[in-house]
C-alpha positions as a Markdown table, in Angstrom:
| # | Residue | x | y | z |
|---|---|---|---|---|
| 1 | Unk | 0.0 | 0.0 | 0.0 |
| 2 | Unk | 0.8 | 3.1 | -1.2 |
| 3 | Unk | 2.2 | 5.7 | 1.9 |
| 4 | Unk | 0.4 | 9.2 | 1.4 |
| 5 | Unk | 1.9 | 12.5 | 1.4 |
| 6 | Unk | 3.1 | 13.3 | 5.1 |
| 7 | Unk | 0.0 | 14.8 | 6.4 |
| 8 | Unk | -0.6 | 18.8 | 8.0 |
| 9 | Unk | -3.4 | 20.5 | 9.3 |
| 10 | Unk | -4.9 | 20.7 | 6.0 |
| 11 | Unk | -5.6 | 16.9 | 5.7 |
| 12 | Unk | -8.7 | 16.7 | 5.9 |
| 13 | Unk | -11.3 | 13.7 | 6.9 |
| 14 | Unk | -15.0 | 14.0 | 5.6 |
| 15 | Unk | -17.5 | 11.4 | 6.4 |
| 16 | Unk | -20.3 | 10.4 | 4.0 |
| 17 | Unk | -23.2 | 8.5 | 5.2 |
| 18 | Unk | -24.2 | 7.9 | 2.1 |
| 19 | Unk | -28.2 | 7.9 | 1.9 |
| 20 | Unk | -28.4 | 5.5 | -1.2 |
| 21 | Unk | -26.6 | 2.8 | -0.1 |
| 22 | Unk | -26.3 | 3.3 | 3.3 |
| 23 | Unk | -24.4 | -0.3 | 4.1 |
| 24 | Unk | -21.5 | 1.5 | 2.3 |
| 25 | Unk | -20.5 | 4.4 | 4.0 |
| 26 | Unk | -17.3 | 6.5 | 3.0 |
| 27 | Unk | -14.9 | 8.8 | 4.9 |
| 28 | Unk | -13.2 | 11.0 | 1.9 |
| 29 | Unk | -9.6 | 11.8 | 2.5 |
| 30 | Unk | -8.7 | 15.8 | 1.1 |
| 31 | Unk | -5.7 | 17.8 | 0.5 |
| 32 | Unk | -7.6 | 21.0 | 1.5 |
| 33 | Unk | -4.3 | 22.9 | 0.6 |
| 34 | Unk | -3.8 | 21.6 | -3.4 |
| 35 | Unk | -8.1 | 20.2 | -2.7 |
| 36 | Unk | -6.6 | 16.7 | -4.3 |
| 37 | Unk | -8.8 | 14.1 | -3.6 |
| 38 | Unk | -6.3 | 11.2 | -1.3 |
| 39 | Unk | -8.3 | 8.7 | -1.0 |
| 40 | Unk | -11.2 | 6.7 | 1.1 |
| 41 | Unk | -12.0 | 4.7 | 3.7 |
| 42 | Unk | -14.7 | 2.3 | 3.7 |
| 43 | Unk | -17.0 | 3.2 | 7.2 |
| 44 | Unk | -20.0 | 0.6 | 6.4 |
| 45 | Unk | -23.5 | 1.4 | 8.0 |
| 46 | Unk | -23.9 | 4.1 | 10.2 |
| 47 | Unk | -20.0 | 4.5 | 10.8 |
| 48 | Unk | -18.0 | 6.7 | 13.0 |
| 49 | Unk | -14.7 | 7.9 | 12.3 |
| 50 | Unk | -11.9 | 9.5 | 14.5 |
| 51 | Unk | -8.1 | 10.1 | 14.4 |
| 52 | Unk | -6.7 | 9.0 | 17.1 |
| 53 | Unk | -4.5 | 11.4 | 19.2 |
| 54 | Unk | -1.2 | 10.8 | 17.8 |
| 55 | Unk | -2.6 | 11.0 | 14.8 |
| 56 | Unk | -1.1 | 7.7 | 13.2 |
| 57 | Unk | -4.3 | 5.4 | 13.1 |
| 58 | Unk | -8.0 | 6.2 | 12.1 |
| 59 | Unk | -10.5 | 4.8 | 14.4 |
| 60 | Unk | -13.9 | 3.6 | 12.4 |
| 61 | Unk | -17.0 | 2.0 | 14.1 |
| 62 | Unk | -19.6 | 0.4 | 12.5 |
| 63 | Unk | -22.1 | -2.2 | 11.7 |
| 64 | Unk | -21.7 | -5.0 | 9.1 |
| 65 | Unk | -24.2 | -7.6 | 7.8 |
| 66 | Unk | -23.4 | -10.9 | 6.2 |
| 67 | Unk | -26.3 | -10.1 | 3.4 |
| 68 | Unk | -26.0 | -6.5 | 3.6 |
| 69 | Unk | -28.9 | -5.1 | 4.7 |
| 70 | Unk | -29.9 | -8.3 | 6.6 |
| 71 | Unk | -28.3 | -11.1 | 9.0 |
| 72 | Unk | -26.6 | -11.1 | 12.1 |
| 73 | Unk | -25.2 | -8.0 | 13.0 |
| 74 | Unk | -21.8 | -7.8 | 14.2 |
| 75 | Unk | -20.5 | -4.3 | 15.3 |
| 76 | Unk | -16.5 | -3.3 | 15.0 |
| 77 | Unk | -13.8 | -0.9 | 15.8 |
| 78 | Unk | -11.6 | -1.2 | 12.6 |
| 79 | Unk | -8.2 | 0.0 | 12.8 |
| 80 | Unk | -6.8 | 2.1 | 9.4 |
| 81 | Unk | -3.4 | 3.1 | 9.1 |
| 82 | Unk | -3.2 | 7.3 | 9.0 |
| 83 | Unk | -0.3 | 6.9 | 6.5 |
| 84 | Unk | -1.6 | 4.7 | 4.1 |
| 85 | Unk | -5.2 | 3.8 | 4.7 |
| 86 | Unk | -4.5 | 0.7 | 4.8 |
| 87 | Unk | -6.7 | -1.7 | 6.8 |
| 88 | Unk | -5.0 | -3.2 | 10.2 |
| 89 | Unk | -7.4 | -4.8 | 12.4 |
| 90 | Unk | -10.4 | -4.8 | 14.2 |
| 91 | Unk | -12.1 | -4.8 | 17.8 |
| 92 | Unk | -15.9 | -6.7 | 18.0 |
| 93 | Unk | -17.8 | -4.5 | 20.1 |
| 94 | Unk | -21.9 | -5.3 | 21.4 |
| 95 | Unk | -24.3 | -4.8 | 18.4 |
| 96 | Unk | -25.4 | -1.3 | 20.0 |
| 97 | Unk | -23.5 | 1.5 | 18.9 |
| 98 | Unk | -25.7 | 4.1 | 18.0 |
| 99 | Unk | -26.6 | 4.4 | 13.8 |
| 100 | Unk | -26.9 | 8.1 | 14.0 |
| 101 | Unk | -25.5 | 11.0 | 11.4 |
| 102 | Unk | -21.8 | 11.7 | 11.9 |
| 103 | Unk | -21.2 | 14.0 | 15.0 |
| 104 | Unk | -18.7 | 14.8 | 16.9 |
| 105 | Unk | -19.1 | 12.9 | 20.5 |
| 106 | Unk | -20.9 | 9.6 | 19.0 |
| 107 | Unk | -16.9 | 7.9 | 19.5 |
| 108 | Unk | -14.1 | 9.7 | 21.7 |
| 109 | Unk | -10.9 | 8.8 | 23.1 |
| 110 | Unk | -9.5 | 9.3 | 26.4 |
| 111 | Unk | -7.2 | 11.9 | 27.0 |
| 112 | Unk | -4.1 | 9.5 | 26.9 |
| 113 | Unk | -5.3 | 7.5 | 23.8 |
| 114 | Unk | -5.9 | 4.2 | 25.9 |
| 115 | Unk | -9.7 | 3.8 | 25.4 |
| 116 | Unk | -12.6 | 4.3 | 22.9 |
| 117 | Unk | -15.6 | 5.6 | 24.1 |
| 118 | Unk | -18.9 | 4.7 | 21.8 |
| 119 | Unk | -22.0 | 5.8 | 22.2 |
| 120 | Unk | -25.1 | 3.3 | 21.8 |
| 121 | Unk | -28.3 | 3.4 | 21.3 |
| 122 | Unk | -30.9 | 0.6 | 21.7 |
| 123 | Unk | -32.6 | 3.0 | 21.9 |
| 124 | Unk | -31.5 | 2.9 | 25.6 |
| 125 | Unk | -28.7 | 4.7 | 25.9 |
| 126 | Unk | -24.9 | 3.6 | 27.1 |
| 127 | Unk | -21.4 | 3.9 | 26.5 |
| 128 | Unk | -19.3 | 1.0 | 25.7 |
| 129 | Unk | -15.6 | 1.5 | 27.2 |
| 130 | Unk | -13.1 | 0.1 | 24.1 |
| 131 | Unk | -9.6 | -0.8 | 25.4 |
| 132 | Unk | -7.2 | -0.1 | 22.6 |
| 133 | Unk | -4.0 | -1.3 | 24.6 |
| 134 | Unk | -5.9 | -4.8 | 25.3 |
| 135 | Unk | -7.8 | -5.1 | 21.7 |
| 136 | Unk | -10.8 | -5.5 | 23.2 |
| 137 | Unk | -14.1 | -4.2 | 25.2 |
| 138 | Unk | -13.7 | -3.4 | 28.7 |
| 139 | Unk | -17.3 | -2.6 | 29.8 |
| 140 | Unk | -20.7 | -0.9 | 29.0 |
| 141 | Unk | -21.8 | 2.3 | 31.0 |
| 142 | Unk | -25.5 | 3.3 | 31.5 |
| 143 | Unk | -26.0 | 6.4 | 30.6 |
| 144 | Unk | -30.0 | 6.5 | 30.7 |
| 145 | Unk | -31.3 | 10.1 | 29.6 |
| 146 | Unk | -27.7 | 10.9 | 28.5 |
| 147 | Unk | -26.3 | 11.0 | 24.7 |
| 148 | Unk | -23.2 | 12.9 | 23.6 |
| 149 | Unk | -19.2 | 11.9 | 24.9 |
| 150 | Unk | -17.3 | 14.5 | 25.9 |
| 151 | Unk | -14.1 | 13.0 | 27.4 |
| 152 | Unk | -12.2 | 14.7 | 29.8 |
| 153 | Unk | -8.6 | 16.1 | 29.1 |
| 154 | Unk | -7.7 | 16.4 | 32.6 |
| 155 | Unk | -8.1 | 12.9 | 33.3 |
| 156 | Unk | -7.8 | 9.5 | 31.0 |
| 157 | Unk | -10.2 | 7.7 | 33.5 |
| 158 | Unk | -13.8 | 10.4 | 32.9 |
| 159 | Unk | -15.8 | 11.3 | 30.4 |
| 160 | Unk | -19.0 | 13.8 | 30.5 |
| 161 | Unk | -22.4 | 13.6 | 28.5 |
| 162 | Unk | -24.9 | 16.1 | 27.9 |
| 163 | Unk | -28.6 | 15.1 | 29.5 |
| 164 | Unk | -32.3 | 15.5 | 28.2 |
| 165 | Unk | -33.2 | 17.6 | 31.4 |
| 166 | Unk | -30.3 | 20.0 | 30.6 |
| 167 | Unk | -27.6 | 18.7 | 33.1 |
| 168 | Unk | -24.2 | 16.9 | 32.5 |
| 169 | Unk | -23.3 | 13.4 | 33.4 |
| 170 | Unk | -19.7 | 12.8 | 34.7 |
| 171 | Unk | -19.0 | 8.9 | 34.5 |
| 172 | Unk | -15.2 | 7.6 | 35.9 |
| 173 | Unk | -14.2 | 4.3 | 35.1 |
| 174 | Unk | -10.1 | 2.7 | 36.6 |
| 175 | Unk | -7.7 | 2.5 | 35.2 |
| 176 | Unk | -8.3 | -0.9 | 33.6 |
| 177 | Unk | -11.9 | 0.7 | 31.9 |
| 178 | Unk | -14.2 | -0.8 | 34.7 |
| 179 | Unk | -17.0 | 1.7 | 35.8 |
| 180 | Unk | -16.0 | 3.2 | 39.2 |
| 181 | Unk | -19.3 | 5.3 | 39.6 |
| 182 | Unk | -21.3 | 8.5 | 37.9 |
| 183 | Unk | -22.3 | 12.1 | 39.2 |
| 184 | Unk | -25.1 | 14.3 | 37.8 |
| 185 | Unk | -24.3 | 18.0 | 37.7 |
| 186 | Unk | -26.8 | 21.1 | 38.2 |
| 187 | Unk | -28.7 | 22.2 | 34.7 |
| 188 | Unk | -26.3 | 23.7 | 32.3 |
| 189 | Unk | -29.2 | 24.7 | 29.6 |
| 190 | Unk | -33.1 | 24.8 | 30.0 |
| 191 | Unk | -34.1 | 22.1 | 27.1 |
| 192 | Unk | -37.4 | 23.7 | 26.7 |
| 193 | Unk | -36.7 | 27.2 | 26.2 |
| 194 | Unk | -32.9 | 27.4 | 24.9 |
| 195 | Unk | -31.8 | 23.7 | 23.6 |
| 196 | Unk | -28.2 | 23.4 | 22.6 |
| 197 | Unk | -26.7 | 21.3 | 19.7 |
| 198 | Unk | -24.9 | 18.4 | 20.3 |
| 199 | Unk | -21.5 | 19.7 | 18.7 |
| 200 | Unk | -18.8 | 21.1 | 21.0 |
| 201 | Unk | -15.7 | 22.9 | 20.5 |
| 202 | Unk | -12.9 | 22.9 | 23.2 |
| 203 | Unk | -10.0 | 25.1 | 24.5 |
| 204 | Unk | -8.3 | 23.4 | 27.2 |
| 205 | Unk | -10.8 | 22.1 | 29.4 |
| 206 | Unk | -13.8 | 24.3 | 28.3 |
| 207 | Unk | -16.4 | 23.0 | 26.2 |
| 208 | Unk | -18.1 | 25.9 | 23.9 |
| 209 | Unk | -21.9 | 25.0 | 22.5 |
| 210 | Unk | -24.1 | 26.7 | 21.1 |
| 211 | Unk | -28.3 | 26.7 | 21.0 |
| 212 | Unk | -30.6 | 26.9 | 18.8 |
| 213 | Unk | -31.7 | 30.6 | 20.1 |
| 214 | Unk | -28.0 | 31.0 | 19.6 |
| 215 | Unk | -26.4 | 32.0 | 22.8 |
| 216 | Unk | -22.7 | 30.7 | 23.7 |
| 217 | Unk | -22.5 | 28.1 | 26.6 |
| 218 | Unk | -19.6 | 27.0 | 28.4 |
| 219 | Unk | -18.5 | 23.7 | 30.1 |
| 220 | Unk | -15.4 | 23.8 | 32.1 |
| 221 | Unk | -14.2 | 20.4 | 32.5 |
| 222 | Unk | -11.2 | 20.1 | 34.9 |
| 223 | Unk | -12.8 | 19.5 | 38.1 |
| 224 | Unk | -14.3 | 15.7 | 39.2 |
| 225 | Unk | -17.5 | 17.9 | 38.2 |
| 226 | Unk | -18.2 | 20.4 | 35.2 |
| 227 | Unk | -19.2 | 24.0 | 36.3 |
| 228 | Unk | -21.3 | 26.4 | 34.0 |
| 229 | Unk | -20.3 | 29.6 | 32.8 |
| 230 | Unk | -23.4 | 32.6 | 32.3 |
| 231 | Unk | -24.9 | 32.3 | 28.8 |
| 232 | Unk | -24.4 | 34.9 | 26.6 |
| 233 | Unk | -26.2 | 36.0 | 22.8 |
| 234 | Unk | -24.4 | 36.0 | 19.6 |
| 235 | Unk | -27.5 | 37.9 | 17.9 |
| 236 | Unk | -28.4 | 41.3 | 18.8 |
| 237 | Unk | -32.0 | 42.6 | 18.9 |
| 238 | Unk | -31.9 | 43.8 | 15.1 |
| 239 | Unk | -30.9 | 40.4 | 13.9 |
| 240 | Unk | -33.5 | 38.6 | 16.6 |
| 241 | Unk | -35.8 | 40.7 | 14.2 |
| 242 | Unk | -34.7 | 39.2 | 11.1 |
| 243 | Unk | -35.2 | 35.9 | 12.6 |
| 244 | Unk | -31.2 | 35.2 | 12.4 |
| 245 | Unk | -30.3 | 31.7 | 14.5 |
| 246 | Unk | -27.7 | 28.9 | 13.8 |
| 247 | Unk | -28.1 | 26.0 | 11.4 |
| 248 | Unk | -25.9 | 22.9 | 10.6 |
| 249 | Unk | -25.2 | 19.8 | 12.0 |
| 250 | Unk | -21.4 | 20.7 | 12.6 |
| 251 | Unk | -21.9 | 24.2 | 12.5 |
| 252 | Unk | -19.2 | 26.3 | 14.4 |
| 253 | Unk | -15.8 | 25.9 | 14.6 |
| 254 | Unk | -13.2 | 27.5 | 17.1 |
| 255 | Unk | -9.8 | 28.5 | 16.7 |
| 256 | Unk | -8.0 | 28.9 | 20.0 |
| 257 | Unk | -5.4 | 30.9 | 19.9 |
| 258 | Unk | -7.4 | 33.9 | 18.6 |
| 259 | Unk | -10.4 | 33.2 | 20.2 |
| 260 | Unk | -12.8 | 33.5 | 17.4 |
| 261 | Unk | -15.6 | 31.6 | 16.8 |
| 262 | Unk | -17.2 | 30.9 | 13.1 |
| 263 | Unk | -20.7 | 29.4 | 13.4 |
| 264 | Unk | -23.4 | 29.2 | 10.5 |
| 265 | Unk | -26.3 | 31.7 | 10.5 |
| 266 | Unk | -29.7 | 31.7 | 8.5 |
| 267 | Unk | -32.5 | 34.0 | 8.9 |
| 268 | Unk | -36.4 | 33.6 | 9.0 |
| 269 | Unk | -35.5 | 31.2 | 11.3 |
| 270 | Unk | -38.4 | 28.9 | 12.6 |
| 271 | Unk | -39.4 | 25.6 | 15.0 |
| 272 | Unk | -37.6 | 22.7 | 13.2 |
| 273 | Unk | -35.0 | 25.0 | 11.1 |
| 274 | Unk | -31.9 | 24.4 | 13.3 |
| 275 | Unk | -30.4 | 22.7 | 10.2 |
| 276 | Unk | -30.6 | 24.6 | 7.4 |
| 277 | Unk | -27.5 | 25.6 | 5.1 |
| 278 | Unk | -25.7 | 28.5 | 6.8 |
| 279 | Unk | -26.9 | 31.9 | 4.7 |
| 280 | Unk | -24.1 | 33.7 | 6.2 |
| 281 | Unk | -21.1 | 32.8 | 8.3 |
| 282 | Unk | -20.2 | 35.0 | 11.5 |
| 283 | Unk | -16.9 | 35.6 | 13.3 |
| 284 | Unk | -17.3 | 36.0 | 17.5 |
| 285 | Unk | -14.8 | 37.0 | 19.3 |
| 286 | Unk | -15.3 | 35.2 | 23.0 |
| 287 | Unk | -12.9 | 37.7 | 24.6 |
| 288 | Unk | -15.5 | 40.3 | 24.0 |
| 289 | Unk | -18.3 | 38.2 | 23.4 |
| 290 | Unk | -19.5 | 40.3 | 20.0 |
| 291 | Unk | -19.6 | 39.2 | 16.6 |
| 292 | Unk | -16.9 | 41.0 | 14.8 |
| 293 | Unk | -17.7 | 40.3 | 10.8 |
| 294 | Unk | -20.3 | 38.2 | 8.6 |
| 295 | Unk | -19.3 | 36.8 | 5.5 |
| 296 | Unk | -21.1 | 34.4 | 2.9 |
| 297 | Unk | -22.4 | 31.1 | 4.4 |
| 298 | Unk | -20.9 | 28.9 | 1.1 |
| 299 | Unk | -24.4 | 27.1 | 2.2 |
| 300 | Unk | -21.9 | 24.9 | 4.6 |
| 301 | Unk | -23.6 | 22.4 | 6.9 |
| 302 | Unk | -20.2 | 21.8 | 8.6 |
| 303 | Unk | -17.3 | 24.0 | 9.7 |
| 304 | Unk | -13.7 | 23.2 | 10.8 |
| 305 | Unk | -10.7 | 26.0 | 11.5 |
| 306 | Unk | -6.6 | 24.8 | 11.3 |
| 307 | Unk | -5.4 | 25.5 | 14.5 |
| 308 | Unk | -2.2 | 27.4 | 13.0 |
| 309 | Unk | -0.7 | 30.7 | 12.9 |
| 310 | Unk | -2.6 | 31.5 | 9.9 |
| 311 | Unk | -5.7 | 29.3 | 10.0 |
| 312 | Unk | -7.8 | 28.4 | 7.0 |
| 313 | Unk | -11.6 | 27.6 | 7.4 |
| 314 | Unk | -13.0 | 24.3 | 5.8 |
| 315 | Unk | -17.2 | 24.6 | 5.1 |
| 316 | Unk | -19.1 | 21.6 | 3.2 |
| 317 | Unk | -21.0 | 23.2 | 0.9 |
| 318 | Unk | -24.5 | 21.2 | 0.9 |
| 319 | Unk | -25.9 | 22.7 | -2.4 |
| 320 | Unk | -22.4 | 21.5 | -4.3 |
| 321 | Unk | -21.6 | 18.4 | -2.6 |
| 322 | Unk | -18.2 | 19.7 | -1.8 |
| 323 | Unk | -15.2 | 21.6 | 0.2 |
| 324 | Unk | -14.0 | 25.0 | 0.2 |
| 325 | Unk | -11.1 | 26.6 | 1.8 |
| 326 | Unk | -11.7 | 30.4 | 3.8 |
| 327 | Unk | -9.5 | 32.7 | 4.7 |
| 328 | Unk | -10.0 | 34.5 | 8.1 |
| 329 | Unk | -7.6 | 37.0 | 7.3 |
| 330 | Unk | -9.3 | 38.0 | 4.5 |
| 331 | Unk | -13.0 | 38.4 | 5.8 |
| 332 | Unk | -13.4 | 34.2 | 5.2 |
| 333 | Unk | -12.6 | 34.6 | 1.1 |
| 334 | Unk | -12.9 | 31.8 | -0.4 |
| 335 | Unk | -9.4 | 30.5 | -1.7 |
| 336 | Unk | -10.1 | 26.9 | -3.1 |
| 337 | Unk | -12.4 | 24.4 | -3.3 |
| 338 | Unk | -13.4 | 21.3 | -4.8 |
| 339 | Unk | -16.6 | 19.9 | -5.6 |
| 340 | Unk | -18.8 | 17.2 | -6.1 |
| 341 | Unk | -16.6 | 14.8 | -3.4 |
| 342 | Unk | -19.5 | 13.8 | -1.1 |
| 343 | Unk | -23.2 | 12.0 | -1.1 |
| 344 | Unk | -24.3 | 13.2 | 1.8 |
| 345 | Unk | -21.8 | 14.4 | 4.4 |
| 346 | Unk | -22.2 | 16.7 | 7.3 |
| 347 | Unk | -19.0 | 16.2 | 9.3 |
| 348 | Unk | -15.6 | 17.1 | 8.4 |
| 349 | Unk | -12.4 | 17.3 | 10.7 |
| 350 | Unk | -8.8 | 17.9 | 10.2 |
| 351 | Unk | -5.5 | 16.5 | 10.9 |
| 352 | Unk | -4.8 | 18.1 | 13.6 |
């Protein structure tokens, strides 16, 4: 097998549930800098993709059958190799993990790369604890009203999820993956009035989400319990009039050093519109909480930001079926693209 180019930040992996023939699921590998398409990875039904944290191997859970669409299902963490996409091995996992859309939090690593967290669905919900060091499952976690892993980067042994009554839950496990208890916290959101999307962005150990009203929460992790910043509003009372709210699926993306925040906006928003296309595309700065510009929303579903000196945005345009490159220096002008790579893909991440 052929070895790739070395990889940078500008790798980027963009998973395709494919609608059509959903048993044959793709993650497409991108040059975002030259947009050369690299090559695929085969993610099944329902799959889950992650690079692990040094980077070297890609993670990929997902369900086979033995006559496609029918049979005994066996579920599976398959092992690719970063550098070639070649195919290594495979963990069998319980026939649970959740068969959702591709989000960030459906599979997460501990902080220290030892274990795979999955997310499952039954529809009960739980978390099966993957031991990569061992090649096999350590144990299932209950997780009942809870969907979402956030895993902790101050300790390998915890991970967080978010809860249908607006709370976090805080489960440890030893250091061998065995459950060694769970915590609730107090509400971090009121899931009535101001829901928030499942997708979270990090600096350190604070969490970022953002709801469907669109105001900016914040997580901070690095306690045995999360604590809650104060809420505050992206849109200001002229937008609020012009119905302006986030839409996506992965749609903001944080670059740390600068603290800026790019999230998807559309307007005439409405009760079930919290995914449409992103009209426009606005830059926050946290430091002052205030949006600072708006640019063109490239009718992106998904959004990721290089974590370099001089960053470049990635958006999945839905209406073209493909990438394009942003510049944040230059009010997000587009710089490259390349379309027509995807089916149906609303998640994309870099190599970084």
């Amino acid at each position: 097998m052929a070895r790739l180019a070395p990889a940078d930040e500008n790798r980027l992996y963009i998973s395709d549930v494919a609608f059509r023939h959903m048993v044959d699921g793709r993650l497409h590998v991108v040059d975002g800098k030259q947009m050369k398409y690299l090559g695929l990875v085969p993610t099944g039904f329902g799959g889950q993709s992650l690079l692990s944290p040094d980077k070297r191997t890609i993670y990929v859970v997902s369900t086979f059958y033995p006559r496609l669409s029918r049979g005994e299902r066996t579920d599976v963490v398959s092992l690719y190799d970063a550098d070639t996409l070649a195919y290594r091995s495979e963990i069998v996992i319980p026939p649970r993990h959740a068969q959702s859309l591709n989000y960030r939090g459906i599979i997460a690593t501990s902080a220290d790369g030892r274990f795979l967290y999955v997310q499952n669905a039954t529809p009960a919900t739980s978390v099966s604890i993957v031991d990569l060091k061992e090649n096999k499952l350590a144990s299932e976690v209950q997780t009942p009203g809870c969907w979402g892993i956030f895993a902790s980067a101050a300790s390998s042994q915890r991970f967080h999820s978010l809860c249908s009554d607006g709370a976090m839950l805080t489960v440890t496990h030893d250091a061998s993956g065995q459950p060694a208890g769970q915590k609730r916290s107090a509400r971090m959101f009121d899931p009535q009035e101001d829901p928030v999307f499942l997708h979270a962005e990090r600096i350190g150990n604070t969490l970022y989400f953002v709801s469907f009203n669109g105001n900016v929460y914040t997580a901070d992790l690095s306690g045995e319990a999360p604590s809650f910043g104060k809420p505050w509003p992206m849109v200001d009372a002229a937008d609020a009039r012009g119905g302006w709210k986030p839409g996506g699926y992965q749609l903001f993306a944080l670059h740390a050093a600068t603290q800026r925040l790019y999230v998807g906006m559309h307007p005439r928003s409405r009760e079930g519109s919290h995914k449409t296309p992103a009209a426009e595309i606005w830059t926050i700065d946290l430091a002052r909480q205030k949006r600072v510009a708006r640019a063109p929303g490239q009718n992106a579903l998904a959004l990721t930001v290089t974590q370099g000196a001089r960053p470049t945005l990635y958006a999945l345009d839905a209406m073209k079926a493909g990438v394009v490159a942003l510049d944040p220096a230059a009010r997000l002008k587009p710089v490259a693209r390349l379309d027509n790579v995807t089916e149906n893909a609303v998640q994309v991440e870099a190599h970084q």
